[in-house]
C-alpha positions in Angstrom: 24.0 24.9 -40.5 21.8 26.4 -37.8 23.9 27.6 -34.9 20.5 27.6 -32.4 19.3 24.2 -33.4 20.2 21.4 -35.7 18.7 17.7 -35.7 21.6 16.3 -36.9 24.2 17.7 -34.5 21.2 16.9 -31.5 20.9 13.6 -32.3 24.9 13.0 -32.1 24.7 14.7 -29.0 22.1 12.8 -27.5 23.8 9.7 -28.3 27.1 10.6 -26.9 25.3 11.8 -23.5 23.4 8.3 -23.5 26.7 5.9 -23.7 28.5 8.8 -21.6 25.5 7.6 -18.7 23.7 4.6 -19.9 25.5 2.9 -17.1 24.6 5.2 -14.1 21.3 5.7 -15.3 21.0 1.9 -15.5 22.2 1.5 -11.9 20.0 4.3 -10.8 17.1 3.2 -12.5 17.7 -0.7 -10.8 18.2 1.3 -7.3 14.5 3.0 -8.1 13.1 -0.4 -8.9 13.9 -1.9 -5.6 12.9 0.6 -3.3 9.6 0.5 -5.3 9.4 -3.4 -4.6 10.5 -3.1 -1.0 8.1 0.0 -0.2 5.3 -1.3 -2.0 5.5 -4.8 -0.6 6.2 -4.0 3.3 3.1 -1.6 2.9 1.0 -4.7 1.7 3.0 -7.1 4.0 1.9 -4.9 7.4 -1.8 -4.3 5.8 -2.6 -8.5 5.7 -1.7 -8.2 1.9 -4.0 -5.5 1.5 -2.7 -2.3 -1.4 -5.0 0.0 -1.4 -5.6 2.3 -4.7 -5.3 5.3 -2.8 -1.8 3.8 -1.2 -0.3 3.0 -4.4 -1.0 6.3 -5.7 0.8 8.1 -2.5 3.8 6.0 -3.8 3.4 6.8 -6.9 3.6 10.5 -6.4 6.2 10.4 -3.3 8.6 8.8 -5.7 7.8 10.6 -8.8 8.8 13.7 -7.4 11.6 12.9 -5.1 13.4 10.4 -7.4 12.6 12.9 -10.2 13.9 16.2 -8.5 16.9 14.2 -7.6 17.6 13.3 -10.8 16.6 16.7 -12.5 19.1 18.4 -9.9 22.2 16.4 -10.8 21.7 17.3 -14.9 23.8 19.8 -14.8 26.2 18.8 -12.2 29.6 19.4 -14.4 29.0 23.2 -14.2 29.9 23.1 -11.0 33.4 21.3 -11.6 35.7 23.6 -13.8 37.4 20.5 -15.2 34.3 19.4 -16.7 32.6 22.6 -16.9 35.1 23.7 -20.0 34.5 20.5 -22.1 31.1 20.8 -21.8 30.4 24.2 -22.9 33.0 24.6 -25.2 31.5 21.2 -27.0 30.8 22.3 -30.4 27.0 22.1 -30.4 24.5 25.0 -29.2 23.2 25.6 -25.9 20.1 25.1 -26.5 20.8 21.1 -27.5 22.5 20.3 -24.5 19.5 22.0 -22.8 16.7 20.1 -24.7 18.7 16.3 -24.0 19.2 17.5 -20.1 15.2 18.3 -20.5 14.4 15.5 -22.3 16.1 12.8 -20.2 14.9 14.2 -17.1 11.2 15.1 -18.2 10.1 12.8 -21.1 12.3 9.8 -20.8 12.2 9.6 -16.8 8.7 10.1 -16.7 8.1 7.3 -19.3 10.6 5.1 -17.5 9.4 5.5 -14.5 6.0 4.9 -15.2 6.8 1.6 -16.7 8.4 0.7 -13.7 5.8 1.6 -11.2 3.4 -0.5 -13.0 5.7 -3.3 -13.5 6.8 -3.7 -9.8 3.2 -2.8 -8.6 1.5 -5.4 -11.0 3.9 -8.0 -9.5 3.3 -6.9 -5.6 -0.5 -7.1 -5.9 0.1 -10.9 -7.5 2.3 -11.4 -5.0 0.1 -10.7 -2.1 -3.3 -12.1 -1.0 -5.0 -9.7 1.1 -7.7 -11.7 4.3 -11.1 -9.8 2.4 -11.7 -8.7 -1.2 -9.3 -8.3 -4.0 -6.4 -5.7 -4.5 -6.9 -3.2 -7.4 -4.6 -2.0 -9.6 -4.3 2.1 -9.1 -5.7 4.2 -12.0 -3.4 6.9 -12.1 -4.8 8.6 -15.4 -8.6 9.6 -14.3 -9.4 12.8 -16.2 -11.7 14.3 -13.2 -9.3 12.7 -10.5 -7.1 13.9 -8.0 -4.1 11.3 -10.0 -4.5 13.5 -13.2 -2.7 16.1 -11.5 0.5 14.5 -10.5 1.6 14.8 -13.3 1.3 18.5 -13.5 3.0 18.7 -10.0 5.8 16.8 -11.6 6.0 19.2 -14.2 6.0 22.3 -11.9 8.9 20.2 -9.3 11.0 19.6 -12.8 10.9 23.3 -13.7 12.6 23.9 -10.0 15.1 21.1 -9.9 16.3 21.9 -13.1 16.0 26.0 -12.5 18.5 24.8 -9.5 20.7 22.6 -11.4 21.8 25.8 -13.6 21.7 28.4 -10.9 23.6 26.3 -8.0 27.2 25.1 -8.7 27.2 22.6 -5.9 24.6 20.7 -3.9 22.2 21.6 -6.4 19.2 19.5 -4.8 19.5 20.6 -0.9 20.0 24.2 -2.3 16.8 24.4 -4.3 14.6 22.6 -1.5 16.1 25.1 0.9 14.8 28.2 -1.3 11.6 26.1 -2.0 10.6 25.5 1.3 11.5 29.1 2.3 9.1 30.7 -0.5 6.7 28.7 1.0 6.7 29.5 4.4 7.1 33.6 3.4 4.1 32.8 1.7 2.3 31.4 4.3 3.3 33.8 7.1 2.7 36.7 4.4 -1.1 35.6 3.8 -1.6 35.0 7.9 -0.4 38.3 7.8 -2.8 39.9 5.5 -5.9 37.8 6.4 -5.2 39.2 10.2 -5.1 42.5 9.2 -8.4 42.0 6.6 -10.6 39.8 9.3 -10.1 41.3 12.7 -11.1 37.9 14.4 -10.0 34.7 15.4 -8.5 32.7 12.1 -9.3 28.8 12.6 -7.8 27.8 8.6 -6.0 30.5 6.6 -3.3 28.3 3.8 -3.1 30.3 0.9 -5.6 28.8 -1.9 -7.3 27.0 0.5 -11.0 27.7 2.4 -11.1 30.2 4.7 -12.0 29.9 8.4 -13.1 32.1 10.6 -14.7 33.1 14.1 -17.3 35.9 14.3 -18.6 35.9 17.7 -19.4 31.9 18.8 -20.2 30.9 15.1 -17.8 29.6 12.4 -17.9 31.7 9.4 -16.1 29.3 6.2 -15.5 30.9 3.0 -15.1 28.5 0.3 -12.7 28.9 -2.8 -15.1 29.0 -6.2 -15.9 26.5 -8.2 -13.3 25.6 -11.1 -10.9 26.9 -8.8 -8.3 24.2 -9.3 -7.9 25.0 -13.3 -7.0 28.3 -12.0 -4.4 26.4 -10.0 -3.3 24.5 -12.2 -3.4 27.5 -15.4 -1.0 29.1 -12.6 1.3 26.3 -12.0 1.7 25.5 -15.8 3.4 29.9 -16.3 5.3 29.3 -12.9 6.7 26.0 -14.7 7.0 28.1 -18.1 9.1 30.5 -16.3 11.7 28.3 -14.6 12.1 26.7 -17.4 12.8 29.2 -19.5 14.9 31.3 -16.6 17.1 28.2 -16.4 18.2 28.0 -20.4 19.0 31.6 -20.5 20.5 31.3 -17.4 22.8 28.2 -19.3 23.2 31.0 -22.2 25.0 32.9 -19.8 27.5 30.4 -19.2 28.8 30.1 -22.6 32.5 30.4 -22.7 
């Protein structure tokens, strides 16, 4: 039998982790489904029963991400408790199978799930409320040219971190990760200021990294505008930055064996 991978040995693995956590994931999930329902329907409530497209798609992505870090964060919360820790790894199946069903649960499955319920409790809010003018539409969330086709590659890139975290951090795996997050990000920004000051020898009005670039030359306003196709590049970059932390959190696990 394949020590790396075997289907049979995966699928008896992935049904013991299901009936091990059907039950949380079931409370969790019913949790999810009324904050959707209560978000979604005091947004239309305070609008005069209006939803706009662009409204439900904020939700959409707000929740997508934070609900899905969370639960990324927590899949490999038994590392951090020795008790559980020892069962786990020494669980006669490879590492790379208990890998795959914490990836698969918490990128395939979740993302399916919760798309079904987004639509589900969005479908019944917009029945639900009658807005003063016009009609409510339903958000599109899979236009190939827009700006919802790329939530889903922001999900990807936030799952690659929460679950990089979940293998690196023994305890508080979430608040740890959004920590070093949100501190890359700020080096970053400070770093390009940095560079853009020492570049343009002027007044900055918009320096973000990957954004336009503003600037003052004398009394006019010089903007320098990123090229077109830029946000392929984007997202080409975010899709090896994903690669990466996924694959620096298995080998990561791999160094964990017992």
């Amino acid at each position: 039998m394949n020590n790396t991978f075997s289907f049979k040995r995966f699928a008896m693995l992935f049904q013991k982790h299901t009936l091990e956590h059907i039950k949380i994931y079931l409370l969790s999930l019913g949790v999810l489904t009324g904050l959707l329902f209560v978000v979604l329907g005091f947004m239309s409530y305070t609008n005069g029963g209006e939803l706009s497209s662009k409204s439900q798609a904020v939700v959409f992505l707000f929740f997508l991400v934070f609900a899905g870090s969370i639960f990324t964060s927590l899949s490999f919360s038994a590392l951090g408790d020795k008790r559980k820790a020892i069962p786990m790894l020494t669980l006669p199946t490879s590492n790379f199978e208990k890998y795959m069903i914490a990836w698969l649960y918490s990128f395939v499955i979740f993302q399916l799930v919760y798309l079904s319920i987004f639509y589900l409790v969005d479908v019944l809010v917009l029945s639900l409320s009658t807005p003063v003018e016009g009609k409510n539409q339903l958000a599109k969330l899979f236009h190939i040219n827009g700006i919802e086709a790329g939530f889903f590659i922001v999900y990807t890139f936030f799952h690659a971190l929460a679950i990089w975290g979940a293998v690196f951090y023994e305890k508080l795996h979430f608040i740890k990760t959004a920590f070093v997050f949100f501190a890359c990000v700020i080096i970053i920004v400070l770093l390009n200021q940095l560079i853009l000051k020492n570049l343009i020898n002027t007044a900055i009005l918009k320096s973000m990294p990957f954004q336009d670039l503003r600037f003052m030359e004398g009394e006019q306003q010089i903007v320098l505008r990123t090229q077109p196709g830029f946000a392929h590049t984007m997202a080409v970059i975010i899709v090896v930055c994903t690669l990466l932390l996924w694959c620096s959190a298995f080998f990561r696990l791999k160094e964990k064996e017992v």
